[in-house]
Kinemage of the C-alpha trace (Angstrom):
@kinemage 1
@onewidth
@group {chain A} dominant
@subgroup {mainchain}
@vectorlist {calphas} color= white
{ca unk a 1} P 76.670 86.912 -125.547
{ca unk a 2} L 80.216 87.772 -124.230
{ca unk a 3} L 80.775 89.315 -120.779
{ca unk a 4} L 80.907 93.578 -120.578
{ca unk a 5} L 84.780 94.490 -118.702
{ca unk a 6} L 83.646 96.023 -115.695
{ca unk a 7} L 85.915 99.200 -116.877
{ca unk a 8} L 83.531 100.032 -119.858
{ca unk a 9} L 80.671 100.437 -117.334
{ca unk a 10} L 79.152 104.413 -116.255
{ca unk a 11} L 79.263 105.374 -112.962
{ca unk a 12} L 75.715 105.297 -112.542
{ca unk a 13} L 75.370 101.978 -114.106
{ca unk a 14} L 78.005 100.588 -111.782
{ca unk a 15} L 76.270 101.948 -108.911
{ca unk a 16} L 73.247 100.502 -110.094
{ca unk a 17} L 74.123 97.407 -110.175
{ca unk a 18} L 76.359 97.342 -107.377
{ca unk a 19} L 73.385 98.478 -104.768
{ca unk a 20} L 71.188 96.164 -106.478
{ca unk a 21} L 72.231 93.583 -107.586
{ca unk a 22} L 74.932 92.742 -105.026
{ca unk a 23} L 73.476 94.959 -102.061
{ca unk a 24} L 76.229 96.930 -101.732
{ca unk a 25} L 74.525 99.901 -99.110
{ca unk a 26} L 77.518 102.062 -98.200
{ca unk a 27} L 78.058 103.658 -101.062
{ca unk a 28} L 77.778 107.635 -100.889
{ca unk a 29} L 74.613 108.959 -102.872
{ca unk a 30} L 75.241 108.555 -106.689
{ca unk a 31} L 74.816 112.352 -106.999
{ca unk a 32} L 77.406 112.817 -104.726
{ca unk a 33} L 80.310 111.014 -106.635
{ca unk a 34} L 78.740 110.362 -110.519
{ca unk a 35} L 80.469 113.456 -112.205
{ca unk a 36} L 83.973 112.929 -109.896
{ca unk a 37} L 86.711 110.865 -111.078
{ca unk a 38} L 87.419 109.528 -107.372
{ca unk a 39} L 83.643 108.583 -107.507
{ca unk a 40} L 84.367 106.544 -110.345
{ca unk a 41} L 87.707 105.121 -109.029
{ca unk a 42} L 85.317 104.172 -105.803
{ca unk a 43} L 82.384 102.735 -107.327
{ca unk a 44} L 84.760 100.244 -109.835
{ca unk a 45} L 87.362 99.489 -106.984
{ca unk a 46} L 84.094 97.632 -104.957
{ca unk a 47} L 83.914 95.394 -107.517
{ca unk a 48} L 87.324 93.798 -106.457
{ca unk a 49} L 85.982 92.396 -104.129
{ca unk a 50} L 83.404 90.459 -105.548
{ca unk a 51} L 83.976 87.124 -107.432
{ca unk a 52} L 84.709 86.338 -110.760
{ca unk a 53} L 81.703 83.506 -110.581
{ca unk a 54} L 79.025 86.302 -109.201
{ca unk a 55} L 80.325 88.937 -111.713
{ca unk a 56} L 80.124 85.861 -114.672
{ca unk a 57} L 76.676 86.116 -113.469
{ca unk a 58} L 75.651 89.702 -113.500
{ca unk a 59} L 77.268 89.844 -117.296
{ca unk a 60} L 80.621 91.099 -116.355
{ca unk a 61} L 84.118 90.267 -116.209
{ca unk a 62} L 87.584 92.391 -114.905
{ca unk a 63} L 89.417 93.972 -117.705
{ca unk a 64} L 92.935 92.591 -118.259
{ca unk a 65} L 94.620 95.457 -117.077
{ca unk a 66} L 92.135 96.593 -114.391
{ca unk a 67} L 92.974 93.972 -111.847
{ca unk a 68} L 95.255 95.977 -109.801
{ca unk a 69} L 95.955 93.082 -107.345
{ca unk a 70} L 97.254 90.938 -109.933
{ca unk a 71} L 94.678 88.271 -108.189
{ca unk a 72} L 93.734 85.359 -110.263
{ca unk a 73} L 90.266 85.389 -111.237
């Protein structure tokens, strides 16, 4: 089974798995940023920060393209 690109993921599925998978608490409330495009800007830029080996293991991988720091992964 290949790894989902982070960037085909919902904003309440990122959320989801962001706040429980990897704990990730200070998010706003879901309601409060699923139907916004910042809220969706938000929820996938918090995955930047997490890496490649702990995504591998959730499923997931950064789209080519997404990467916006150009960071090796």
């Amino acid at each position: 089974m290949g790894l989902i690109p982070i960037v085909e993921l919902g904003v309440a599925e990122a959320y989801e798995i962001l706040t429980g998978r990897f704990g990730q608490s200070d998010l706003p409330p879901l309601d409060a940023i699923e139907h916004e495009d910042w809220g969706r800007d938000l929820v996938l830029s918090r995955f930047e920060s997490i890496p490649a080996e702990r995504l591998a293991e959730a499923g997931l991988t950064r789209d080519e393209g997404w990467d916006r720091a150009g960071s090796d992964r």
